[in-house]
C-alpha positions as CSV (number, residue, x, y, z in Angstrom):
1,X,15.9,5.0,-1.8
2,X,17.8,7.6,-3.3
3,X,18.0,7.5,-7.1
4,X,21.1,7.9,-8.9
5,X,21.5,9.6,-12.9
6,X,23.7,8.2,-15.1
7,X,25.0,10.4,-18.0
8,X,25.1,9.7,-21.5
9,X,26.7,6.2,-22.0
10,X,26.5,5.3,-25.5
11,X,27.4,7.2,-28.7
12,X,26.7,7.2,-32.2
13,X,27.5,9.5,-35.4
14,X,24.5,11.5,-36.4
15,X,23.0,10.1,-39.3
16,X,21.9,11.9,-42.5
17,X,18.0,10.6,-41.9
18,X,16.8,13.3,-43.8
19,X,15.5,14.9,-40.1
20,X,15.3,18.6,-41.0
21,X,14.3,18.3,-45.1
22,X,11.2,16.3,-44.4
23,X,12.8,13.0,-46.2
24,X,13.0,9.4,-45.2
25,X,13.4,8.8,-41.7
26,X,13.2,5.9,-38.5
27,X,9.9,5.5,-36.8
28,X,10.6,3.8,-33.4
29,X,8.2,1.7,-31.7
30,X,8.0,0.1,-28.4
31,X,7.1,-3.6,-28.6
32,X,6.8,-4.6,-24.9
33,X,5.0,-2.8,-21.6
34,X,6.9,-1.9,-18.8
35,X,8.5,-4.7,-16.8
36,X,7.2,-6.3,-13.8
37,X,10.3,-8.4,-12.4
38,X,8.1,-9.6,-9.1
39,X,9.8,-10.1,-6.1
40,X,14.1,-11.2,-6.3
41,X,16.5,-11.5,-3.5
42,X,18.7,-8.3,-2.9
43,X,22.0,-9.0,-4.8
44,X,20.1,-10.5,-7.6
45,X,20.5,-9.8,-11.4
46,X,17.2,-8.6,-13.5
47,X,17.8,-9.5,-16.8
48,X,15.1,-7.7,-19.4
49,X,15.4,-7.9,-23.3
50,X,13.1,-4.5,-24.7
51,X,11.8,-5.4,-28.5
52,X,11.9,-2.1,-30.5
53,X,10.6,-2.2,-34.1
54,X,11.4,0.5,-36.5
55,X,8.2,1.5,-38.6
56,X,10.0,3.8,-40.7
57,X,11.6,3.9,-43.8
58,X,15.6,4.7,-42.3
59,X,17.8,3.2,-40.3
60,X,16.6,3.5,-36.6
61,X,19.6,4.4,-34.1
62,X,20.4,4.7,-30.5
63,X,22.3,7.3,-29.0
64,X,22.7,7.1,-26.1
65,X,20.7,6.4,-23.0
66,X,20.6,7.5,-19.1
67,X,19.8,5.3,-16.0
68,X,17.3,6.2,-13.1
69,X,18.7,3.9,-10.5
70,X,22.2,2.3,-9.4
71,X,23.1,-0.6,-10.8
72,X,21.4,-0.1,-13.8
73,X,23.0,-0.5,-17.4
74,X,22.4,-1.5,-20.6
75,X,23.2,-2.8,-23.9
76,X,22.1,-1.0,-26.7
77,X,21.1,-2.5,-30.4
78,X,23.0,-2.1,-33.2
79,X,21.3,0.3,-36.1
80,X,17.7,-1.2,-36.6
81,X,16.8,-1.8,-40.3
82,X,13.3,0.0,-41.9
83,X,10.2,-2.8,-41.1
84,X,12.9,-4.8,-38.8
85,X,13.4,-5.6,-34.6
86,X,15.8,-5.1,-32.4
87,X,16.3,-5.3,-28.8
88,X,17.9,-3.2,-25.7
89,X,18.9,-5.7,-22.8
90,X,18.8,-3.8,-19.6
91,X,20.2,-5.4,-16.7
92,X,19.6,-4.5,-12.9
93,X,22.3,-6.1,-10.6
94,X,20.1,-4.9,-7.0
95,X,22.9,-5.3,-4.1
96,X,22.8,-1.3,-3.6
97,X,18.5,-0.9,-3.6
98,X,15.8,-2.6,-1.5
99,X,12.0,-2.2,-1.5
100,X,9.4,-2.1,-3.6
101,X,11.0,0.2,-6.2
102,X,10.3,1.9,-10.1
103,X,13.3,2.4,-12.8
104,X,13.5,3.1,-15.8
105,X,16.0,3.5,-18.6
106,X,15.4,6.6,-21.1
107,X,17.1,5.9,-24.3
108,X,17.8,8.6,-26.9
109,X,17.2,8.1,-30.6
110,X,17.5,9.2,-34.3
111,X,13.5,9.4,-34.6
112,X,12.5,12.7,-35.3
113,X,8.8,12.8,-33.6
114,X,9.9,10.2,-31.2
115,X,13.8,11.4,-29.9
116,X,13.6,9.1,-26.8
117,X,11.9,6.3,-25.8
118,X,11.6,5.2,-21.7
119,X,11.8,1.5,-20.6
120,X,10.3,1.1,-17.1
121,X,11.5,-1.9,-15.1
122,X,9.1,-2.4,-11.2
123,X,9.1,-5.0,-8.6
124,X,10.2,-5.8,-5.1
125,X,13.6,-6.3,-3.6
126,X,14.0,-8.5,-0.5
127,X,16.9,-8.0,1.7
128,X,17.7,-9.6,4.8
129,X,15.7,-6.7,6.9
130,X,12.3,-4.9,5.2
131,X,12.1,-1.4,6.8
132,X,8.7,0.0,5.2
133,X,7.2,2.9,4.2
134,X,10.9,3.9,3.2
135,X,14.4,3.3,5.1
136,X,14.7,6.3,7.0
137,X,13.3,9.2,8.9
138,X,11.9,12.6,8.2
139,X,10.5,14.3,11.2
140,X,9.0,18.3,10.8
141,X,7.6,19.2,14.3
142,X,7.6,22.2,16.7
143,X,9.1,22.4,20.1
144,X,7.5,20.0,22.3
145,X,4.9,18.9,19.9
146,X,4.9,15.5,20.5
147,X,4.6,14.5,16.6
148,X,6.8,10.8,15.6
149,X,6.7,8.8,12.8
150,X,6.6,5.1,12.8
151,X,8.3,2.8,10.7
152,X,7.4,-1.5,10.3
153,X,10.7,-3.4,10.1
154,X,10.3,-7.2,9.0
155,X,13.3,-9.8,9.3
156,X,13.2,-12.0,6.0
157,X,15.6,-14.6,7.5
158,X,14.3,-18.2,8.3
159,X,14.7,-18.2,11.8
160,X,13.7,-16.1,14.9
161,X,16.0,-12.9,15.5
162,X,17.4,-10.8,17.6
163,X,17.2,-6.5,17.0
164,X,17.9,-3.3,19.2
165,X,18.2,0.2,18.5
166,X,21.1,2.0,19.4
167,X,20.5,5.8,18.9
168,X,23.5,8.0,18.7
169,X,24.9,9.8,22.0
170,X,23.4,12.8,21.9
171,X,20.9,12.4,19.5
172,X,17.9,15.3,19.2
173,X,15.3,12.3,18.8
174,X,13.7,9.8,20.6
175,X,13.4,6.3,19.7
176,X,11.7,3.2,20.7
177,X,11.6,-0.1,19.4
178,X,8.9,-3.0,20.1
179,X,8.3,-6.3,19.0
180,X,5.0,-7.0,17.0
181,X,5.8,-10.6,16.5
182,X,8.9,-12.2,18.4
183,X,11.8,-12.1,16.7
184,X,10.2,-11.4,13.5
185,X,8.7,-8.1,13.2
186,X,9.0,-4.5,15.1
187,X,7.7,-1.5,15.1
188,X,10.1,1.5,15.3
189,X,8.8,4.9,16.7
190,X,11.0,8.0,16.3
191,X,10.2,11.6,17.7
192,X,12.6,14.9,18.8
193,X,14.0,14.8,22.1
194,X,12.1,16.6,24.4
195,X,13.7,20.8,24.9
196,X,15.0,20.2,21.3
197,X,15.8,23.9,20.3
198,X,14.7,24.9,16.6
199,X,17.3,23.3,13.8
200,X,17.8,20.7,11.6
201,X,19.6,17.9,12.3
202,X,20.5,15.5,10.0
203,X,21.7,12.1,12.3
204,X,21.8,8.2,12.3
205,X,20.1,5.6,14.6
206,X,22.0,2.1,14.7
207,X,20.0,-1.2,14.6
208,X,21.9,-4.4,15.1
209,X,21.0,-7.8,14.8
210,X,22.6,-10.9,15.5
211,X,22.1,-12.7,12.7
212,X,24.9,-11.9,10.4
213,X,22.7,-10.9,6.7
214,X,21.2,-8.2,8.7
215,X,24.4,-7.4,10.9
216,X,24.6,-3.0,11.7
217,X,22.1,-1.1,9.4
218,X,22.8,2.9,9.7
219,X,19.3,4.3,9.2
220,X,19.2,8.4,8.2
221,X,17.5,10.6,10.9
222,X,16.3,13.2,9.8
223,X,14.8,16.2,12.8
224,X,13.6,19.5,11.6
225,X,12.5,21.7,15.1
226,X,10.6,24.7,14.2
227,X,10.1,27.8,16.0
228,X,7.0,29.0,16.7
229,X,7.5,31.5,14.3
230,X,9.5,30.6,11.3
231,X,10.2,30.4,7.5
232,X,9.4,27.9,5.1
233,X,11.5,27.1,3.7
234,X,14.8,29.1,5.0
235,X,16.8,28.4,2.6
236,X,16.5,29.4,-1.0
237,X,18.6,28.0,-4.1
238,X,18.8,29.7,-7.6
239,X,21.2,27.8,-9.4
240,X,23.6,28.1,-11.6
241,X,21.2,31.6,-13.5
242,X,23.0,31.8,-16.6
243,X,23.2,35.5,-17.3
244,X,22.5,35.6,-21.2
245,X,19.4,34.1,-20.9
246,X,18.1,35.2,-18.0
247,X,18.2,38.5,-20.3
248,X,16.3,36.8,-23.0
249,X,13.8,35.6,-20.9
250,X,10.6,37.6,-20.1
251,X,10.5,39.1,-16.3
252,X,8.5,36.3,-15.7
253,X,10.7,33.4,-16.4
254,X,10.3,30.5,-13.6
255,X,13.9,30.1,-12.8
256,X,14.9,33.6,-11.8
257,X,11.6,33.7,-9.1
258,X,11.2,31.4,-5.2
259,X,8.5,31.8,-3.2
260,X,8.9,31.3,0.6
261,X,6.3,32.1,3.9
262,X,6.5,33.1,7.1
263,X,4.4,31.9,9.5
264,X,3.3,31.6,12.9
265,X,2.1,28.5,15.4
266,X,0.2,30.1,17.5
267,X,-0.7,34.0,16.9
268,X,-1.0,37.2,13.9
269,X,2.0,39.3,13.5
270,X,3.2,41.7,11.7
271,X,6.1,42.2,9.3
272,X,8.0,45.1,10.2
273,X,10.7,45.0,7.7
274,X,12.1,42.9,4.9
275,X,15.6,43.1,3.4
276,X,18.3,41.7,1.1
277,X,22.0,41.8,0.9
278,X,21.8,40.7,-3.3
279,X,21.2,43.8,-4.8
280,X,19.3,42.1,-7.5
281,X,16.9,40.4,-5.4
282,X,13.3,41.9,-5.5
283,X,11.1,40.9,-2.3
284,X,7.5,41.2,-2.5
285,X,5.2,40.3,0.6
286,X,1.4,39.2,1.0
287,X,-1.1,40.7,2.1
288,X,1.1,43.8,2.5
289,X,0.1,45.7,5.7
290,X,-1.8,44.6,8.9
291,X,-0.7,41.3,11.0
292,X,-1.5,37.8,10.0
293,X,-0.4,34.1,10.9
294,X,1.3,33.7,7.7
295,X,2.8,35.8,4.8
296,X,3.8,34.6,1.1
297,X,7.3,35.9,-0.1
298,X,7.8,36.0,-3.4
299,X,11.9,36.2,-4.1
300,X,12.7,37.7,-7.8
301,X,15.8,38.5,-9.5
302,X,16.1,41.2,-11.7
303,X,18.3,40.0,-15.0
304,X,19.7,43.8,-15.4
305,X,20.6,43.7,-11.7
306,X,22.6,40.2,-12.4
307,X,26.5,40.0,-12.6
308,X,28.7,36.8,-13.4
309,X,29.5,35.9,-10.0
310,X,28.0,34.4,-6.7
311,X,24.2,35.1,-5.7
312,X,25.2,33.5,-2.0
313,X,23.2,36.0,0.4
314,X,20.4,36.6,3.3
315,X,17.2,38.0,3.5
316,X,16.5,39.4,6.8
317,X,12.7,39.4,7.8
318,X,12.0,42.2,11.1
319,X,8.3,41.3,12.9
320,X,6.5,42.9,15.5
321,X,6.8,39.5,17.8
322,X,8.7,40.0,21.1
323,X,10.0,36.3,20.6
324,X,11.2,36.2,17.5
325,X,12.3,39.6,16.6
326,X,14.6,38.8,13.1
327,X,14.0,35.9,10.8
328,X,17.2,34.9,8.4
329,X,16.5,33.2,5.0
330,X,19.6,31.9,3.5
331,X,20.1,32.4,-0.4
332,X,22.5,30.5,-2.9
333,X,23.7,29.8,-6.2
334,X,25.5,32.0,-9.0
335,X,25.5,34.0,-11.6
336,X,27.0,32.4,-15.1
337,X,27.9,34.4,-18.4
């Protein structure tokens, strides 16, 4: 289930807690563990109450706090007195998530050796239809490989039911439903369509029911065909690189460096060339002469090379292989003052 970040959604004015000069300030402190809500009913409400204590000697304050997960929010205690409780009542309304499933609600304070503090909320949500391990597919094969992945899918309705798959026309997988226990559980196996050529494709198989809680349910396909020589990955994202630190920074700094491979299925090669349209891209290549089955490519900007502006280019890889003659890497982001 994809997760969803909520910005800052409480504010307070700073408070003189004596935070720089070493004087009196709050000491929060967790009371409870993280929450184990069990097992509700998709659509349900989780209702939690956190007990915070403040062990210092100011007044503890919250201010603000972000939300892993949709459907979250929270309501936030009022400034906690030095030696007293307080509480921050998190509430989970769960008709948008399903499955067994972790959030967690960081909450930003006035404590200067403790700025944040995390409230973690776990448990199981039931809807109509359990697909397990997670509610879609994600399928990296090569031509013709045979590979699938396999998915359980339970009905939680009280009566038998009725499911098909209905794959999109077209589709670049293959898909095959089968009963494990009529009209109650299934077993859905998913591969690429045989002569897929090398791509992703990013596509939807249908299941439909006909008992109405379960009704359509869209689930993501998701086919990656490799070549039998390819790049991994091909495509490369820098970010928004702002340019004043980028200069600040040592050469070595993390965010200004991605490391890809090439590689091959079946046999060495060799790398005949390697290139970039960013001028301030550095490409280095391991090992650096003779053929292999795989290379590492290390992808570095230089910070005097950099410009405000975009970074949206290509590296361009030349081998030896008859096959597979030019290899493209795509490369994005931009270039901030």
């Amino acid at each position: 289930m994809s997760s969803l970040a909520v910005a800052l959604i409480v504010a307070a004015p700073l408070a003189a807690t004596g935070e720089a000069t070493g004087g009196p300030a709050p000491r929060a402190v967790l009371r409870d563990a993280p929450f184990d809500f069990g097992s509700v009913r998709k659509g349900e409400k989780i209702v939690h109450a956190f007990r915070v204590h403040n062990g210092g000697n100011a007044k503890l304050e919250f201010r603000g706090a972000s939300l892993s997960m949709p459907g979250m929010s929270c309501r936030i205690s009022p400034p906690i007195e030095p030696g007293a409780d307080g509480t921050i009542s998190v509430e989970w309304v769960t008709g948008q998530v399903q499955g067994r499933l972790h959030g967690s609600v960081k909450v930003a304070t006035n404590d200067p050796a403790n700025p944040s503090i995390d409230l973690a909320l776990s448990g199981r949500v039931v809807g109509p239809l359990d697909i397990e391990p997670i509610p879609g597919v994600f399928l990296s094969v090569f031509r013709d490989e045979g590979v699938h992945r396999e998915l359980t899918l339970t009905s939680n309705e009280s009566g038998k039911v009725a499911l098909r798959a209905e794959p999109v026309p077209g589709a670049h997988y293959a898909a095959s439903l089968e009963p494990t226990e009529a009209g109650r559980s299934w077993k859905l196996t998913v591969g690429a369509a045989p002569k897929t050529p090398p791509g992703r494709y990013d596509e939807t198989l249908r299941l439909v029911s006909d008992a109405p809680a379960i009704g359509t349910v869209d689930l993501p396909v998701h086919v990656y065909v490799k070549a039998d020589l390819y790049a991994n990955p091909d495509d490369l994202d820098f970010g928004d690189v702002a340019l004043e630190r980028a200069k600040r920074q040592p050469a070595g700094a993390p965010f200004l460096a991605q490391t890809f491979f090439v590689k091959s299925r079946a046999r060495a090669f060799r790398v005949a060339g390697i290139r970039s349209d960013i001028a301030a891209l550095d490409l280095r290549i391991e090992p650096a002469g003779g053929a292999s089955q795989s290379f590492q490519v290390d992808a570095r900007l230089r910070p005097a090379g950099l410009a405000p502006g975009s970074l949206e280019g290509t590296i361009t890889i030349e081998t030896d292989d008859p096959d597979f003659k030019t290899l493209t890497v795509r490369v994005r982001g931009s270039v901030t003052p």
